[in-house]
Biopython code that builds the backbone (N, CA, C, O; Angstrom):
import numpy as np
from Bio.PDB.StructureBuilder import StructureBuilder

atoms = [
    (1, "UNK", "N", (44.040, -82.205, -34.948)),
    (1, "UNK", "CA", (43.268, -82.030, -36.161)),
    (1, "UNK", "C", (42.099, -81.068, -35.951)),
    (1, "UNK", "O", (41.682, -80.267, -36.788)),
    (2, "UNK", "N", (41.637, -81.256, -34.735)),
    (2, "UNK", "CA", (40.520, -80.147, -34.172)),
    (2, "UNK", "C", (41.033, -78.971, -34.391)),
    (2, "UNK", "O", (40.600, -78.377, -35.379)),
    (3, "UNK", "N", (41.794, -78.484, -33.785)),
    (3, "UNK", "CA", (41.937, -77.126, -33.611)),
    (3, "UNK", "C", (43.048, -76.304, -35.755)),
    (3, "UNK", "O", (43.450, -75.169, -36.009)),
    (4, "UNK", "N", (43.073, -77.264, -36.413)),
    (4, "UNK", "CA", (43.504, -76.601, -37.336)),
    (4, "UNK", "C", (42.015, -76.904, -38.037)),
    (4, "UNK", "O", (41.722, -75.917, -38.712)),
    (5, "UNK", "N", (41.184, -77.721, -38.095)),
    (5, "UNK", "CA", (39.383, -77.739, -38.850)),
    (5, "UNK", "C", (38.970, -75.907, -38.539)),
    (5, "UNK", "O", (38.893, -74.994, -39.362)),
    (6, "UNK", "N", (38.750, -75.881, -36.918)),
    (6, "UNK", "CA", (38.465, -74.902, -36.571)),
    (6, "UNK", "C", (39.004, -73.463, -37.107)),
    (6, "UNK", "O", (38.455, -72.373, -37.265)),
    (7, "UNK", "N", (40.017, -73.835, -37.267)),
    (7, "UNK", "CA", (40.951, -72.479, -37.837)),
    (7, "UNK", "C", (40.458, -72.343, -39.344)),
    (7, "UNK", "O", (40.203, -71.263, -39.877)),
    (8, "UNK", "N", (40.348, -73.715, -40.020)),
    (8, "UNK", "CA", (39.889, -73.564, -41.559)),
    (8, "UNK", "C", (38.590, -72.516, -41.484)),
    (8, "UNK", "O", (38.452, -71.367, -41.903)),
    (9, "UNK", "N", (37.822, -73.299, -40.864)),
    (9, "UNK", "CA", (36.377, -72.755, -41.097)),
    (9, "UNK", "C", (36.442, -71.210, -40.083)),
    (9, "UNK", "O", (35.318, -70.939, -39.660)),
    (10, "UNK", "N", (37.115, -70.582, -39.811)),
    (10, "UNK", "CA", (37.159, -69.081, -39.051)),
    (10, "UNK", "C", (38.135, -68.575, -40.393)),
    (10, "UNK", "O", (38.035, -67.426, -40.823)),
    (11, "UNK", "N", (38.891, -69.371, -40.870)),
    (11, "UNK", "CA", (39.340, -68.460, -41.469)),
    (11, "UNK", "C", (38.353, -68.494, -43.505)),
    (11, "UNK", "O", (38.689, -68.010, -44.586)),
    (12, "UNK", "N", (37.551, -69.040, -43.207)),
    (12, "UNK", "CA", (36.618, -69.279, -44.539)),
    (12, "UNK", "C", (37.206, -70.229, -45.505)),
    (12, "UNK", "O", (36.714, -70.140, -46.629)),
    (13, "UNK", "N", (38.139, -71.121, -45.355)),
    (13, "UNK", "CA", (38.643, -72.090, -46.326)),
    (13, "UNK", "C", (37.749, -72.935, -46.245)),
    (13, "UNK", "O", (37.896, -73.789, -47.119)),
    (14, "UNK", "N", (36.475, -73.189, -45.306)),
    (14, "UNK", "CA", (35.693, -74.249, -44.771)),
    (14, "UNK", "C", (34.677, -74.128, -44.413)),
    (14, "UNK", "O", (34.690, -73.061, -43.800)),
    (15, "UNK", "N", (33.249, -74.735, -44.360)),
    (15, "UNK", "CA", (32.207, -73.893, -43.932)),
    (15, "UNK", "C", (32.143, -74.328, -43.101)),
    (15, "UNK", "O", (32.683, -75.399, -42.824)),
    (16, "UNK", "N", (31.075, -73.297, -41.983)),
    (16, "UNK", "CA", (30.865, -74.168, -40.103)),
    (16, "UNK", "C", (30.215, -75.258, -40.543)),
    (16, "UNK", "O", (30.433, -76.244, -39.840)),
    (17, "UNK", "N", (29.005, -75.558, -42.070)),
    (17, "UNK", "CA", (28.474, -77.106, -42.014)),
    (17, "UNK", "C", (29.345, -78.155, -41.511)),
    (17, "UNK", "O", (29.072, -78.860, -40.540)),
    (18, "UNK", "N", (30.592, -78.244, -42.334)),
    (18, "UNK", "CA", (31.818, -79.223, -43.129)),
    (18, "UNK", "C", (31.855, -79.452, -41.722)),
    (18, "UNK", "O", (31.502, -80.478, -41.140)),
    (19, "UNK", "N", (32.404, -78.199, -41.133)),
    (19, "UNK", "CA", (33.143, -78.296, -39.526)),
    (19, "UNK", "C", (32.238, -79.483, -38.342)),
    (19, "UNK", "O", (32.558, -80.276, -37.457)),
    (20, "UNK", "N", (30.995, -79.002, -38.985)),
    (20, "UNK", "CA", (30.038, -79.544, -37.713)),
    (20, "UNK", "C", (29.551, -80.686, -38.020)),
    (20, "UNK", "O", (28.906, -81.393, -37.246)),
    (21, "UNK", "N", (29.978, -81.098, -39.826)),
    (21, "UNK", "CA", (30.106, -82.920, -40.019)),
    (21, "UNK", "C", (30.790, -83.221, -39.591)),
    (21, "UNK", "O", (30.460, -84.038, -38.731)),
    (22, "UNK", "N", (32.242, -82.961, -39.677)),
    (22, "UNK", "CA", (33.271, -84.065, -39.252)),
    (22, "UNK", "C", (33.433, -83.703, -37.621)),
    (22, "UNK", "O", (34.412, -84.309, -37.184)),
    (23, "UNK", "N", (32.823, -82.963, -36.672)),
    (23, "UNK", "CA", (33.268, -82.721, -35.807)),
    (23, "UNK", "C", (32.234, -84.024, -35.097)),
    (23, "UNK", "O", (32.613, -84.806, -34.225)),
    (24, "UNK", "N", (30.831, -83.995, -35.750)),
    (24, "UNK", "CA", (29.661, -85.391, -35.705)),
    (24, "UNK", "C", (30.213, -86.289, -35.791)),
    (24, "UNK", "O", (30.295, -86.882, -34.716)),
    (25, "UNK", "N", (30.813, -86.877, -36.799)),
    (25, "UNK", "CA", (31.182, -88.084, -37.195)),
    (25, "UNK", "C", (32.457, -88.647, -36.414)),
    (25, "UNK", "O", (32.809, -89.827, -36.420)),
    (26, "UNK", "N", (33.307, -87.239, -35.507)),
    (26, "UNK", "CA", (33.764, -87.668, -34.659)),
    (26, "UNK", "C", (33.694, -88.424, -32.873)),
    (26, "UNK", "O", (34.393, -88.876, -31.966)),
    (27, "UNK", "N", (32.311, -88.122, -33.279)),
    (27, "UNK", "CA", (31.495, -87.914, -31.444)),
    (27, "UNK", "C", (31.924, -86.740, -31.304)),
    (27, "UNK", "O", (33.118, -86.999, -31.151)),
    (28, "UNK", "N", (31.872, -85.941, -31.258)),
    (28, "UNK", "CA", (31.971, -84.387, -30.438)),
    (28, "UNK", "C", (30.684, -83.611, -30.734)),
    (28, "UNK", "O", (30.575, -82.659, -31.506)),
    (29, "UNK", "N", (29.575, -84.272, -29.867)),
    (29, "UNK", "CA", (28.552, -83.861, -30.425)),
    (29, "UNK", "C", (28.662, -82.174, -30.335)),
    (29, "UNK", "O", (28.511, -81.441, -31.313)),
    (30, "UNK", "N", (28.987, -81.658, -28.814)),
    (30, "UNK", "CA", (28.905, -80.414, -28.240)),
    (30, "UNK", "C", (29.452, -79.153, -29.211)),
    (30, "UNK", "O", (28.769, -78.186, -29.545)),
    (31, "UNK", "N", (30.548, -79.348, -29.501)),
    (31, "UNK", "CA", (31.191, -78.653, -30.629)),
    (31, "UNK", "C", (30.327, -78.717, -32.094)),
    (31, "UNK", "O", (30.156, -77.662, -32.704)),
    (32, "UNK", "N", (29.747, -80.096, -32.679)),
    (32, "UNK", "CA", (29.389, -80.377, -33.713)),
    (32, "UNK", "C", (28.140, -78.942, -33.668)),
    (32, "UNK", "O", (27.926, -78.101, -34.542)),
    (33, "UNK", "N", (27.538, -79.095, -32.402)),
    (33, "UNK", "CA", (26.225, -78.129, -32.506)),
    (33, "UNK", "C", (26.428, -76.457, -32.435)),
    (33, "UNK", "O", (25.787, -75.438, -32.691)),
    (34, "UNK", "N", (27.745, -76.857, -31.919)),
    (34, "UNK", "CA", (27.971, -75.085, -32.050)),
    (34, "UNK", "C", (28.276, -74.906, -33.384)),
    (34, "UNK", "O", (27.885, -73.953, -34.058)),
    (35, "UNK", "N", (28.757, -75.534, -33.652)),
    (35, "UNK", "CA", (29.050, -75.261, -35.543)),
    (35, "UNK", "C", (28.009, -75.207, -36.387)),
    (35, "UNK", "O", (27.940, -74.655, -37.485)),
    (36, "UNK", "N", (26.990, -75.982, -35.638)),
    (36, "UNK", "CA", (25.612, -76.357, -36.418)),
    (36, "UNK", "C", (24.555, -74.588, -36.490)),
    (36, "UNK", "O", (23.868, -73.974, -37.306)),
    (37, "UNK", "N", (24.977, -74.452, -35.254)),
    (37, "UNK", "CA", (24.128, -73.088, -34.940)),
    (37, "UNK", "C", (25.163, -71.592, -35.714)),
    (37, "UNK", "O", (24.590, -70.681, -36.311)),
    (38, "UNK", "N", (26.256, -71.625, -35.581)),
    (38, "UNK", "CA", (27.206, -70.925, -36.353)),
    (38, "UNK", "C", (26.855, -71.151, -37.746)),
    (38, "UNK", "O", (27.398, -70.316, -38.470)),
    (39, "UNK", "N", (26.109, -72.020, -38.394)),
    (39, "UNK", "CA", (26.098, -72.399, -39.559)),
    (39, "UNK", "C", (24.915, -71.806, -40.035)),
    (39, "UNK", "O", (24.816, -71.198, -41.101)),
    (40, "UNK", "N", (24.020, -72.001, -39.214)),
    (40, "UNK", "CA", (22.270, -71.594, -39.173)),
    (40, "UNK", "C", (22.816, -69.811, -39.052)),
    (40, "UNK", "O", (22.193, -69.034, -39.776)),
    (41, "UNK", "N", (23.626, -69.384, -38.411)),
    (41, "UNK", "CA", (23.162, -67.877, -37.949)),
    (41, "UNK", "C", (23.915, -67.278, -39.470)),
    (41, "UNK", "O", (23.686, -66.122, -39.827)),
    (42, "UNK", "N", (24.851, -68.229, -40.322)),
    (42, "UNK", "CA", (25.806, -67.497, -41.268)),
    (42, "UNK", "C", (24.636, -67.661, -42.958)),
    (42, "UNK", "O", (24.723, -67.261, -44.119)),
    (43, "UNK", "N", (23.556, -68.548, -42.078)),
    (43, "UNK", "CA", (22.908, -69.002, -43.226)),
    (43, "UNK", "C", (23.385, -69.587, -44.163)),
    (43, "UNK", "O", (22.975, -69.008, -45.169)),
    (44, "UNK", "N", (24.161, -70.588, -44.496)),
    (44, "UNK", "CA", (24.735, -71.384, -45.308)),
    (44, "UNK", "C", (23.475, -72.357, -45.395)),
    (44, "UNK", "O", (22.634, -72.697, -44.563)),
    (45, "UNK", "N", (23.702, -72.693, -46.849)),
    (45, "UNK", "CA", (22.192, -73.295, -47.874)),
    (45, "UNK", "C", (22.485, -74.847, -47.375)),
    (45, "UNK", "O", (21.576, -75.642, -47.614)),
    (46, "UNK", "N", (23.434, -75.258, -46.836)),
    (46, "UNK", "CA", (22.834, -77.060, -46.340)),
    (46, "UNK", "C", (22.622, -76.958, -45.153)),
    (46, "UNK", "O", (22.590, -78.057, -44.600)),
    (47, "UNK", "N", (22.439, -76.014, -44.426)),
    (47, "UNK", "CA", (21.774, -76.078, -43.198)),
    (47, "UNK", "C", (20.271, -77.008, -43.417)),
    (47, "UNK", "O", (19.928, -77.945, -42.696)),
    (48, "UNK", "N", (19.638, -76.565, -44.399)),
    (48, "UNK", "CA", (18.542, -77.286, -44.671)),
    (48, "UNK", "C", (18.247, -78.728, -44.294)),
    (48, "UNK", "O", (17.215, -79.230, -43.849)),
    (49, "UNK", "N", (19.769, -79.416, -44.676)),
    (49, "UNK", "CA", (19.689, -80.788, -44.735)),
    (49, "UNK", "C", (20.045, -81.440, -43.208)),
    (49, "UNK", "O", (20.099, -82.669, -43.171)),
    (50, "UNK", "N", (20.267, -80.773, -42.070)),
    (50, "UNK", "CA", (20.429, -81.233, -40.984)),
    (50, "UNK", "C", (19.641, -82.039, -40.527)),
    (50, "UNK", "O", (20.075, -82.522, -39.481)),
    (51, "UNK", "N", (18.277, -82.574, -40.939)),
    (51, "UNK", "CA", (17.507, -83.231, -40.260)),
    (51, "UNK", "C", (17.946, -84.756, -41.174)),
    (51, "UNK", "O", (17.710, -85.825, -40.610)),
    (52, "UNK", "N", (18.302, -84.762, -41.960)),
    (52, "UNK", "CA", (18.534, -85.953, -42.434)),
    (52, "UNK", "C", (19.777, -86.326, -43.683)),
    (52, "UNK", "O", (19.834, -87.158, -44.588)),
    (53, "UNK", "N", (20.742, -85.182, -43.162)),
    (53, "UNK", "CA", (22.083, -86.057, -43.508)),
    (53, "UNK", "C", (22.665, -86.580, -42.389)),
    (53, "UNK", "O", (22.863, -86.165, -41.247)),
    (54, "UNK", "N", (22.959, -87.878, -43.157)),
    (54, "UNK", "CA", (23.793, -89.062, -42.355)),
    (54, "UNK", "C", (24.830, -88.895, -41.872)),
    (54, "UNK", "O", (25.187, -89.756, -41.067)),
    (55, "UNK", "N", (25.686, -87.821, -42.123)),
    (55, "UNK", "CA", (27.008, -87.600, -41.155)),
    (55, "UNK", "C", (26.389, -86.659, -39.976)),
    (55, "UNK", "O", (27.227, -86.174, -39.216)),
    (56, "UNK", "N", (25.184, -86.380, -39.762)),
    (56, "UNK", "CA", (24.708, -85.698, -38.503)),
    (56, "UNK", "C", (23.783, -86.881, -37.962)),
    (56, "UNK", "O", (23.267, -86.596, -36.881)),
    (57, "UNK", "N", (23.452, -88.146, -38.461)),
    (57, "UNK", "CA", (23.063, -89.366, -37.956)),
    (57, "UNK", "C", (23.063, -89.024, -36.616)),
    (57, "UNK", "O", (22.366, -88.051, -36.326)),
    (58, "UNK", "N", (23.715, -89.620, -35.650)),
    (58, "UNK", "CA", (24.271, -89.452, -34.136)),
    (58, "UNK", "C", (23.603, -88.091, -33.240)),
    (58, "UNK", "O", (23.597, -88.134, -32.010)),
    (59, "UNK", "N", (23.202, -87.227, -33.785)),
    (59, "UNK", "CA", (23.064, -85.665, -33.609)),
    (59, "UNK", "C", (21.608, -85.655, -33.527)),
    (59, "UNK", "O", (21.217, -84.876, -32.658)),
    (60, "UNK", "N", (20.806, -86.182, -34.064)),
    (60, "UNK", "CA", (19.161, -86.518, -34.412)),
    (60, "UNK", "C", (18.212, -86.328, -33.289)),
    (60, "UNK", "O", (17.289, -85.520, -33.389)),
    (61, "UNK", "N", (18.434, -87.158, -32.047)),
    (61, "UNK", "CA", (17.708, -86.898, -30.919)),
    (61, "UNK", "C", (18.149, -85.657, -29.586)),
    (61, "UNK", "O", (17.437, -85.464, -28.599)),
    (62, "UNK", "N", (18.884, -85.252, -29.741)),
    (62, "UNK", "CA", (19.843, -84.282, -29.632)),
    (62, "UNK", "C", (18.858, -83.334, -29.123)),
    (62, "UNK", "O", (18.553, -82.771, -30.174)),
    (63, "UNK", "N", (18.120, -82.754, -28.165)),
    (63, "UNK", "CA", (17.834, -81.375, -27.979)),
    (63, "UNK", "C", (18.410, -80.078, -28.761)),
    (63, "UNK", "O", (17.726, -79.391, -29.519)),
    (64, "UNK", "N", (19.427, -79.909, -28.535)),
    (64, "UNK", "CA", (19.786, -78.977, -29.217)),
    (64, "UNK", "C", (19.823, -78.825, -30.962)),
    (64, "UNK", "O", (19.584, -77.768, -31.545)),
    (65, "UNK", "N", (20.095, -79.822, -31.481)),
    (65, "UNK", "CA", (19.364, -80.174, -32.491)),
    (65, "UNK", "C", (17.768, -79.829, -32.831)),
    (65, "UNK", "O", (17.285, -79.005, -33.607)),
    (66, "UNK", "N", (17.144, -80.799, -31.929)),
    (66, "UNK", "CA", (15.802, -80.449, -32.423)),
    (66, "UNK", "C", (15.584, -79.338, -32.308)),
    (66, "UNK", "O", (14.941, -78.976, -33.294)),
    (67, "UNK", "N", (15.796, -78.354, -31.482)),
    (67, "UNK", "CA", (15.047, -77.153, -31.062)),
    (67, "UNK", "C", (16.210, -75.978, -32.280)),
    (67, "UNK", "O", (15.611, -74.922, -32.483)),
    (68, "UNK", "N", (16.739, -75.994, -32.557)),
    (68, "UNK", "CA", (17.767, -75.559, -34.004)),
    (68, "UNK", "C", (16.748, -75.908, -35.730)),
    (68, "UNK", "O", (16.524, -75.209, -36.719)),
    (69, "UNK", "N", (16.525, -76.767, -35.492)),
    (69, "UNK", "CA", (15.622, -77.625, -36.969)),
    (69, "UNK", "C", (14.464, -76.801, -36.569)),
    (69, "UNK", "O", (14.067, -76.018, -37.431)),
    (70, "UNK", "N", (13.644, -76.819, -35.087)),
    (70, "UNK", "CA", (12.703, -76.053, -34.948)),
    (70, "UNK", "C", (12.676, -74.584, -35.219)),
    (70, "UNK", "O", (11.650, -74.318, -35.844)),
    (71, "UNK", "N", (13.323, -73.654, -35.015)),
    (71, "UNK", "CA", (13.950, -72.179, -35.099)),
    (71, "UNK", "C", (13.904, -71.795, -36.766)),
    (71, "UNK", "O", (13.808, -70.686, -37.292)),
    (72, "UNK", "N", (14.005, -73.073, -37.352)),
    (72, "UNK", "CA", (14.018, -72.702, -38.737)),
    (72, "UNK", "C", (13.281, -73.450, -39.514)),
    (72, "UNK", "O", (13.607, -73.646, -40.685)),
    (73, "UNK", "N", (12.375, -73.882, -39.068)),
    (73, "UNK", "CA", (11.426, -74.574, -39.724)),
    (73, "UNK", "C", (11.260, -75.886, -40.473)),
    (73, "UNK", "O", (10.563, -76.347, -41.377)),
    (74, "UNK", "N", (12.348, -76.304, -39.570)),
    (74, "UNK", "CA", (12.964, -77.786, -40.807)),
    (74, "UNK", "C", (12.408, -79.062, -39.656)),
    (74, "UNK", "O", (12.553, -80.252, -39.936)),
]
sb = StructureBuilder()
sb.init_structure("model")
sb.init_model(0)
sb.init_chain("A")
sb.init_seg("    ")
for serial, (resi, resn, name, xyz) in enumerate(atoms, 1):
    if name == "N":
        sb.init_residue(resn, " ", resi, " ")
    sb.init_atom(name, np.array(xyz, "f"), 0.0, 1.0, " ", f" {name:<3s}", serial, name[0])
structure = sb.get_structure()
């Protein structure tokens, strides 16, 4: 299921957000954040909400996280 998500969102049927919820909600944090930062660099408008949507719950104390929310002011 991973590797056809991934294909959605490269091929634009999907955004890297979507990708980097369900990739969260799977435990995969590592992947979840590359999607998270792919998401931040494509500028997609719910990047905003990373600090406190609940399907990135799990993701919260996260270094890489914080210092991502930091970079953009959230």
């Amino acid at each position: 299921m991973l590797p056809r998500l991934e294909q959605a969102a490269r091929e634009g049927r999907t955004t890297a957000m979507e990708a980097a919820r369900l990739l969260a909600l799977l435990g995969e944090s590592e992947e979840a954040l590359d999607w998270l930062e792919r998401a931040a660099r494509q500028r997609e408008t719910q990047v905003v909400w990373l600090k406190v949507d609940p399907r990135l719950r799990g993701l919260r104390n996260h270094p890489r996280l914080t210092a991502l929310a930091a970079r953009y002011g959230l």
